[in-house]
PAMI-800765 format. One record per residue (C-alpha): residue number from 1; residue in three letters; x negated, y, z negated. Coordinates in pm, 1 decimal. Example, Ala and Ser with C-alpha at 12.3 -4.5 7.8 and 13.67 -1.06 7.14 Angstrom:
BEGIN
NODE   torba   zake         c1         c2         c3
NODE       1    Ala    -1230.0     -450.0     -780.0
NODE       2    Ser    -1367.0     -106.0     -714.0
This chain:
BEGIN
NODE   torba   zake         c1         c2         c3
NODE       1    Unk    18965.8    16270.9     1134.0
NODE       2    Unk    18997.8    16164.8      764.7
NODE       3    Unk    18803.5    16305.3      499.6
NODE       4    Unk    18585.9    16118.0      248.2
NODE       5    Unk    18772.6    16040.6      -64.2
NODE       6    Unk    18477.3    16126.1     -259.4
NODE       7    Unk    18446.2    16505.3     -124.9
NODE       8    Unk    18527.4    16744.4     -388.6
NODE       9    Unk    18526.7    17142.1     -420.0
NODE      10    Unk    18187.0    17225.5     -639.6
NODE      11    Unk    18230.2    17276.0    -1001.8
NODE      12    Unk    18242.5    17660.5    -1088.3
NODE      13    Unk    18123.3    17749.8    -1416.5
NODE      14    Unk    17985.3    18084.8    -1519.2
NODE      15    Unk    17593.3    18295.3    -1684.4
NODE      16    Unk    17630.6    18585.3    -1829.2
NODE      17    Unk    17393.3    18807.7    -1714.0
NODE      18    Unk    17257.6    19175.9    -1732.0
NODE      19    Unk    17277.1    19441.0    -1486.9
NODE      20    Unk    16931.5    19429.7    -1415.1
NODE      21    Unk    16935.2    19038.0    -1362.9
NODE      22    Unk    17263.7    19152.1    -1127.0
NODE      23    Unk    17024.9    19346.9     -920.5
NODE      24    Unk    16745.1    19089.2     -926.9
NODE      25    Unk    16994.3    18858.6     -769.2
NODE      26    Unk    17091.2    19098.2     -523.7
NODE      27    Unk    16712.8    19149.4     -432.3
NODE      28    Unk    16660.9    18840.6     -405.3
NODE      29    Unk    16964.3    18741.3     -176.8
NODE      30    Unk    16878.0    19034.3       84.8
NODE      31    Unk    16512.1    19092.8       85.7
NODE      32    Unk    16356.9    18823.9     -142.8
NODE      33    Unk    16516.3    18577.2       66.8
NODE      34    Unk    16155.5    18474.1      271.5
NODE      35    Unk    16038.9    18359.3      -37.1
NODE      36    Unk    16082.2    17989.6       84.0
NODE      37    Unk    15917.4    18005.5      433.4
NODE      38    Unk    16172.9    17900.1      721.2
NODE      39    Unk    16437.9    17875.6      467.1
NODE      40    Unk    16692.6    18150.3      496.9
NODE      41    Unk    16927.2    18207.0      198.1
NODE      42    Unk    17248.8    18142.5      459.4
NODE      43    Unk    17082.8    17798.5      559.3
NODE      44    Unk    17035.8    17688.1      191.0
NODE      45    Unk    17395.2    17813.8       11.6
NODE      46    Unk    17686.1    17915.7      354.4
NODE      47    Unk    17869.5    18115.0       46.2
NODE      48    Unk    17600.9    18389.9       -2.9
NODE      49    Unk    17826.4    18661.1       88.3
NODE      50    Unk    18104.1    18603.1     -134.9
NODE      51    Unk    17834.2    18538.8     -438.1
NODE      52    Unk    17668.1    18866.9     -300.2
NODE      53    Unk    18020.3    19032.4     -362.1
NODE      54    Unk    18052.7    18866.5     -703.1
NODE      55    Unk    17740.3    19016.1     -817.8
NODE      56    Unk    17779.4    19362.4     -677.3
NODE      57    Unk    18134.8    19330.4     -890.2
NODE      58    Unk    17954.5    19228.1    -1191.7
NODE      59    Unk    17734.6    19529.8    -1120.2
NODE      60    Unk    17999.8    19766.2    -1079.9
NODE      61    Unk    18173.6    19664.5    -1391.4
NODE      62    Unk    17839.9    19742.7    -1596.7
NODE      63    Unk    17774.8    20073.9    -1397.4
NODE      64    Unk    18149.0    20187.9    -1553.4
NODE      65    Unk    18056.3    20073.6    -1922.2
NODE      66    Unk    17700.0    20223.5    -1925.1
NODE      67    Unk    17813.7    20560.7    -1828.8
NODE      68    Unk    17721.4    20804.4    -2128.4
NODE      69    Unk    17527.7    20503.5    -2318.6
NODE      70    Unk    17213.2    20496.3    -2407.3
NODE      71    Unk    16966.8    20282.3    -2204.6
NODE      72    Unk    16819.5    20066.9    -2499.5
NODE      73    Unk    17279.6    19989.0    -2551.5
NODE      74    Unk    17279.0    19957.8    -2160.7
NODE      75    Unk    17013.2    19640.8    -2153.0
NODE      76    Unk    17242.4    19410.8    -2355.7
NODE      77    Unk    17511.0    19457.6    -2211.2
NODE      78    Unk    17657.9    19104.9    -2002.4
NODE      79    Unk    17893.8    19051.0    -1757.3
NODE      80    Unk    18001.6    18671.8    -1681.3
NODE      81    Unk    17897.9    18553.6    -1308.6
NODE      82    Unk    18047.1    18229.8    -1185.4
NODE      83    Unk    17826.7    18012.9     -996.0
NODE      84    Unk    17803.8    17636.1     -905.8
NODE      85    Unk    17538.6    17415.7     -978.0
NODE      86    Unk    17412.9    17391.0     -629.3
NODE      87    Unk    17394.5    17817.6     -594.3
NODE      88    Unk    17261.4    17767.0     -926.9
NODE      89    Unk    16971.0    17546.9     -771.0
NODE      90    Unk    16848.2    17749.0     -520.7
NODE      91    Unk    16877.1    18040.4     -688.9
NODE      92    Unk    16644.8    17874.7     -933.0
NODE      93    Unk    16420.1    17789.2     -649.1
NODE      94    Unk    16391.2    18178.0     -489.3
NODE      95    Unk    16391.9    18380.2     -776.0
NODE      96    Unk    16040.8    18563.7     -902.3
NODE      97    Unk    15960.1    18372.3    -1280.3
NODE      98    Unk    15847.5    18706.2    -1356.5
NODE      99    Unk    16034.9    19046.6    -1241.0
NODE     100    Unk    16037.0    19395.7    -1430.7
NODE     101    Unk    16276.1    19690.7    -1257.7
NODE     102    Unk    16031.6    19953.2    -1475.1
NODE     103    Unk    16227.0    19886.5    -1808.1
NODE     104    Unk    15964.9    19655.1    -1947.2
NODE     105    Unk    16240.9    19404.4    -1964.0
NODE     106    Unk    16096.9    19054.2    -1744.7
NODE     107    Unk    16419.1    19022.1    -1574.1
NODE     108    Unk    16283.1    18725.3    -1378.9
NODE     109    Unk    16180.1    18505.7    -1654.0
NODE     110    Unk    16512.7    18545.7    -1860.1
NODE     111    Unk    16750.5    18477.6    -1497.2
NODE     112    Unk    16533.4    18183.9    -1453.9
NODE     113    Unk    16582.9    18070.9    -1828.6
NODE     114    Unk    16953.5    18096.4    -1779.0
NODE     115    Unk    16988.7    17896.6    -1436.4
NODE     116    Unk    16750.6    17631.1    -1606.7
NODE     117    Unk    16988.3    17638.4    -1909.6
NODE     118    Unk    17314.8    17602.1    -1667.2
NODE     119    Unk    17167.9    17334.5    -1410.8
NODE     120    Unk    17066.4    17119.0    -1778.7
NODE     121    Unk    17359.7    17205.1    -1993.2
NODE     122    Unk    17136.2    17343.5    -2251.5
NODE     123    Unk    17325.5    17516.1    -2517.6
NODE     124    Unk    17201.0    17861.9    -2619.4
NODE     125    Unk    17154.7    17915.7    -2981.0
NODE     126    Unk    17243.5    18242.6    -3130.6
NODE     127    Unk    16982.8    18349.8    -3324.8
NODE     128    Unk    17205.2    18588.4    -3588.8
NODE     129    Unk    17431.7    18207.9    -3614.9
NODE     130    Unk    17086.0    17994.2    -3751.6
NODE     131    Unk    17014.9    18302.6    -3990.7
NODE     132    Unk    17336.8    18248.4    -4140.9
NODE     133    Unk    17346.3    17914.2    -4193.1
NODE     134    Unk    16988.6    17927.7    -4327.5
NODE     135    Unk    17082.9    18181.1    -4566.1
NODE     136    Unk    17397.3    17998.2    -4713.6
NODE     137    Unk    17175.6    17677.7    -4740.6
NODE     138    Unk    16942.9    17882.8    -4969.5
NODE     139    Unk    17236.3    17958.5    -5208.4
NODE     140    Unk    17338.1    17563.0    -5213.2
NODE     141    Unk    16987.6    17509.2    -5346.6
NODE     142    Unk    16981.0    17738.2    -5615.9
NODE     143    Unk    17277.5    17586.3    -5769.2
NODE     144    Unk    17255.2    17269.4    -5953.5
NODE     145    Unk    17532.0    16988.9    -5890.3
NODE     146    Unk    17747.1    17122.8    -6159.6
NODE     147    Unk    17747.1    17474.7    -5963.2
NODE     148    Unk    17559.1    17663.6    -6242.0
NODE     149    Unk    17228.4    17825.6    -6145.2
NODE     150    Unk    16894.5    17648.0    -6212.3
């Protein structure tokens, strides 16, 4: 039996993601997975339990840095998860657009801003980066062409 010359492995690329969109994830990969009737997670993506053990790593490595920080330091804190684009898809498809662990932090919505951001290659802006270059385009203005002040 030959294969297809056209098969190819899926392209891995990678979110970065907070614990408590880890553990979202992981919710939704064990018990969150009726949320597409007679769809089971294993029928829609066969690699759910390696993914499921990526994500309880990515968890693990936030549990060590958080120890002894406090919680407002702990929310920003990322760890990169790789995922493909068609893990990515369903994922996008199961998970709650709205999801709070208690923290007053919508988990949900952000997780499904990132997989929308992966599956279109949008580019996130850092907001600190636009300040910046607003803020050294208000100095070029208040210099003439001749680089004295006007």
């Amino acid at each position: 039996m030959a294969l297809d010359d056209s098969w190819e492995l899926p392209v891995l690329e990678s979110i970065t993601v907070t614990e408590e969109e880890l553990l979202l994830l992981d919710w939704v990969m064990c018990s969150g997975s009726g949320l597409i009737p007679n769809a089971p997670l294993e029928d829609l993506v066969t690699n759910w339990a390696f993914f499921r053990f990526d994500v309880w790593k990515g968890i693990s490595t936030l549990h060590r840095q958080v120890k002894g920080v406090p919680a407002e330091i702990n929310r920003v804190l990322t760890q990169e998860l790789t995922i493909d684009e068609f893990t990515a898809r369903a994922l996008l498809a199961v998970t709650p657009t709205t999801f709070r662990w208690g923290t007053g932090v919508d988990c949900g919505y952000e997780l499904k801003l990132k997989l929308y951001r992966f599956l279109s290659k949008e580019v996130e802006v850092d907001a600190s980066i636009t300040e910046n270059q607003t803020d050294s385009n208000s100095e070029d203005e208040s210099t003439s062409s001749t680089g004295t002040p006007t």
